[in-house]
N, C-alpha and C positions, 0 to 999 in steps of 0.2 A: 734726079736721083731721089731727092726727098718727097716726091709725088710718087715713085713709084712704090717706097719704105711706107707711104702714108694709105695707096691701093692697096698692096697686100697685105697691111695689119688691118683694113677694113675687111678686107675680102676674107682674110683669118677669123674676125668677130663672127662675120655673117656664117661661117660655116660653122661656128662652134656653136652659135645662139642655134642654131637649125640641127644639130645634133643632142643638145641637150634638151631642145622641145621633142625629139622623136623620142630620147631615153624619156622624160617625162610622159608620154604618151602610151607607153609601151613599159613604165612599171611591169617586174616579173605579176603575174596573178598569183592571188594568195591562196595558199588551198586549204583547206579545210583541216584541223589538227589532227585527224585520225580516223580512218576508216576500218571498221568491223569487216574484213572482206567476205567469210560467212554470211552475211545477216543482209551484204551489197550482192549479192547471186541473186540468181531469177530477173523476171521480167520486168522492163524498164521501158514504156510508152514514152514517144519521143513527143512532147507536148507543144513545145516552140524551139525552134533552128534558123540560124541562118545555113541556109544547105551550101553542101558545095556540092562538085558537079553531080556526080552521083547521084546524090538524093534529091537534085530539082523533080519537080511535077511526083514525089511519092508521097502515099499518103499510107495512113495505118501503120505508120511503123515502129517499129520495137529495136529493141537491144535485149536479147537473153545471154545472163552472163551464168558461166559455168566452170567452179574449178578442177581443172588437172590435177592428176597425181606430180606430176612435175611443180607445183607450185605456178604455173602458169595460168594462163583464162582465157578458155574459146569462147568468141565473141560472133553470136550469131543477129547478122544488122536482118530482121523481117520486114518488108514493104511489100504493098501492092504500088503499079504505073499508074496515074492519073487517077483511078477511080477505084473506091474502095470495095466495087463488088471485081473488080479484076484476079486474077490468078494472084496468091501470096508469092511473093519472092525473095530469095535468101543469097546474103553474101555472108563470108566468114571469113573470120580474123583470128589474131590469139595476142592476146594484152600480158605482159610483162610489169609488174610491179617495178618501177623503178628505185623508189624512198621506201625501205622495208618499215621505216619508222613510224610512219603515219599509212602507209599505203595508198595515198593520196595522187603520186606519182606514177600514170603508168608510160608504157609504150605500145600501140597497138600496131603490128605488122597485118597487113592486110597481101603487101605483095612483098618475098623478103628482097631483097635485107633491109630494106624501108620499113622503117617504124615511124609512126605520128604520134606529137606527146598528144597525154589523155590527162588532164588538172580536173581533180574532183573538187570545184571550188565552193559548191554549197551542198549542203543534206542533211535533210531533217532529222531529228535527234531520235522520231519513228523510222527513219532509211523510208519514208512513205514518198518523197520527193528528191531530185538531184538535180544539179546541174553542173555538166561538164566543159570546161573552158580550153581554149586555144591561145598559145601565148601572142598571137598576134592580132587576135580578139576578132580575127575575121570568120571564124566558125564556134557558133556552141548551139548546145544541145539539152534543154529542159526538159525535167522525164520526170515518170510518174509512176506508182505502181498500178493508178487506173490508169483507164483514155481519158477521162477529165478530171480540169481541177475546178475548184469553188472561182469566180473570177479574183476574187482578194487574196489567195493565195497564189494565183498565177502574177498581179501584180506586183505581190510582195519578191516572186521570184526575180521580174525584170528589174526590180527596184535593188536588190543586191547584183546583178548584173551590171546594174548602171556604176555602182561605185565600185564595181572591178573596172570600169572604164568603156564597159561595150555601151557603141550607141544602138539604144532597146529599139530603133526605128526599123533597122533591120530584122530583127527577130520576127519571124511569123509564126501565125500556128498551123499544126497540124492536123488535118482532119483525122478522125480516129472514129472507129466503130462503137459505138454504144449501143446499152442496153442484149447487150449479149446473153 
């Protein structure tokens, strides 16, 4: 009896210490105090991602954000397949401000009634860079208002990424068309 009393208050530790490293691991991500959503429209080159399925092998791609009369945002994703002299290609979405407070919150529906959150977790105090996070930190998305950045500003980006908790190993870049 007192071996079994003594198993399952170990076997209790172990599932609680393993529960409170995943909460520890998986802190909400913090977003940014306040987004101008005016001044966040237009064109957003997607600079470094970890992709999901979608957007494996694309290159050149964009997020142009545009708002509705409704208060809403059609969100048009542009890529070309594998290679950036390929046909442009377009999916669309429409994003939902969630936190009217900060506008930092969104939700974007791509297929309804499925919405994915959208954490405006960094942007430049220019709106000339952003990066958008996933609460599970297995997707984001580094973006520009050009196709490139300076390398020390793209560093600087991974570097606040890293202390949101993403590991920056994953992140790749994106090829993008220059000199246009």
């Amino acid at each position: 009896m007192k071996t079994t009393s003594q198993a399952f208050l170990l076997m209790a530790v172990v599932l609680l210490c393993g529960c409170m490293s995943m909460l520890a691991k998986n802190e909400p991500l913090r977003t940014v105090d306040h987004v101008d959503l005016t001044r966040f429209m237009g064109e957003w080159y997607v600079i470094g991602t970890i992709p999901w399925i979608v957007e494996k092998n694309n290159v050149g791609t964009m997020d142009i954000y545009k708002m509705r009369r409704d208060g809403r945002i059609d969100i048009t994703y542009a890529f070309h397949k594998k290679d950036l002299s390929a046909k442009s290609q377009e999916m669309h979405a429409i994003g939902t401000v969630l936190d009217t407070k900060t506008n930092a919150r969104w939700g974007v529906q791509f297929i309804w009634p499925f919405k994915a959150p959208y954490l405006i977790i960094d942007l430049a105090e220019n709106y000339s860079t952003t990066t958008i996070g996933y609460p599970s930190r297995d997707l984001i998305w580094i973006m520009a208002r050009t196709p490139t950045l300076p390398d020390m500003t793209y560093r600087a980006l991974l570097q606040n990424a890293a202390r949101q908790g993403y590991d920056t190993n994953r992140i790749v870049k994106v090829p993008q068309k220059t000199g246009q």
